[in-house]
C-alpha positions as CSV (number, residue, x, y, z in Angstrom):
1,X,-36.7,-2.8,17.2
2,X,-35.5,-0.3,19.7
3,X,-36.8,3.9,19.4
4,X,-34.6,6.8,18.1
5,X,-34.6,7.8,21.3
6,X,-33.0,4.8,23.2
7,X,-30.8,4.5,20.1
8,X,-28.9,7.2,21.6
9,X,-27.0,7.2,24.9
10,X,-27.1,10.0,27.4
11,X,-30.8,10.8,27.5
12,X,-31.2,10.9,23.6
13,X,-28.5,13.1,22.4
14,X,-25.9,12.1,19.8
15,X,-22.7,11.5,20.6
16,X,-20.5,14.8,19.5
17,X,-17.4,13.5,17.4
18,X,-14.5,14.4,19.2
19,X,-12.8,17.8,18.2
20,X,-9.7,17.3,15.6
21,X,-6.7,19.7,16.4
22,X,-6.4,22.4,14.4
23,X,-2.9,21.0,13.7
24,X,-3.9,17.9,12.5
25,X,-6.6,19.3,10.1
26,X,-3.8,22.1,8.7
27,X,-1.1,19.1,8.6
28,X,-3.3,17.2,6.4
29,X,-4.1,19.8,3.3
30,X,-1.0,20.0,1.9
31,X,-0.2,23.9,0.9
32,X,1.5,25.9,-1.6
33,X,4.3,27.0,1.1
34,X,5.2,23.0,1.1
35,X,6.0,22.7,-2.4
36,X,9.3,23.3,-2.9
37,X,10.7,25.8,-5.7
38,X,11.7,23.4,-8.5
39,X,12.5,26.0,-10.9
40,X,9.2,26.6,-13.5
41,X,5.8,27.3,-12.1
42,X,4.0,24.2,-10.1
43,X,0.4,24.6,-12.8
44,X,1.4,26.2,-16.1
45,X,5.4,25.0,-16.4
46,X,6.4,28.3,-16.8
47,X,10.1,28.7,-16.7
48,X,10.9,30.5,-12.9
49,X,14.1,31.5,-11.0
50,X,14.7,29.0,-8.2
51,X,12.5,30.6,-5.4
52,X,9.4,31.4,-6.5
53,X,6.8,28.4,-7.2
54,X,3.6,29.9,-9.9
55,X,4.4,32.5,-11.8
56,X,1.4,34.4,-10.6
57,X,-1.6,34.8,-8.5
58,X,-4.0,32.7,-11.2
59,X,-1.6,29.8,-11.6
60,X,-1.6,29.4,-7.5
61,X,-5.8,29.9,-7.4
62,X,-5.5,27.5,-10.2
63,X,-3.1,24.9,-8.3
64,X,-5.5,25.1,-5.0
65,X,-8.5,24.9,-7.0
66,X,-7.7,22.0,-8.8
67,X,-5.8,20.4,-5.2
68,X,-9.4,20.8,-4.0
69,X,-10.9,18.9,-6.7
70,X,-8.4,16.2,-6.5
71,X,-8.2,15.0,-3.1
């Protein structure tokens, strides 16, 4: 059985995980600006015109919220 200490390489410190892009990381969480307008709000159904996504602030917290919980 082999010490913490020669379980690590380079004089006993962890290896760092490499950095991800901050492009890659944004890429991956989808966002409200990627949803396109389909005509009622994305969370409540709410009839819309065909540009706007939620019919309010709540309904988008609501959408991201739940986004969150769900991936």
């Amino acid at each position: 059985m082999e010490t913490t200490y020669e379980s690590f390489p380079d004089g006993g410190r962890p290896l760092q995980a490499p950095p991800v892009s901050v492009t890659a990381a944004v890429s991956a969480m989808p966002t409200r600006a990627n949803l396109p307008a389909k005509g009622s709000c994305w969370y409540c159904e709410k009839p819309l015109d065909s540009v706007r996504r939620f019919c309010g602030k709540p309904c988008a917290d609501a959408f991201d919220e739940e986004a969150e919980f769900t991936r």
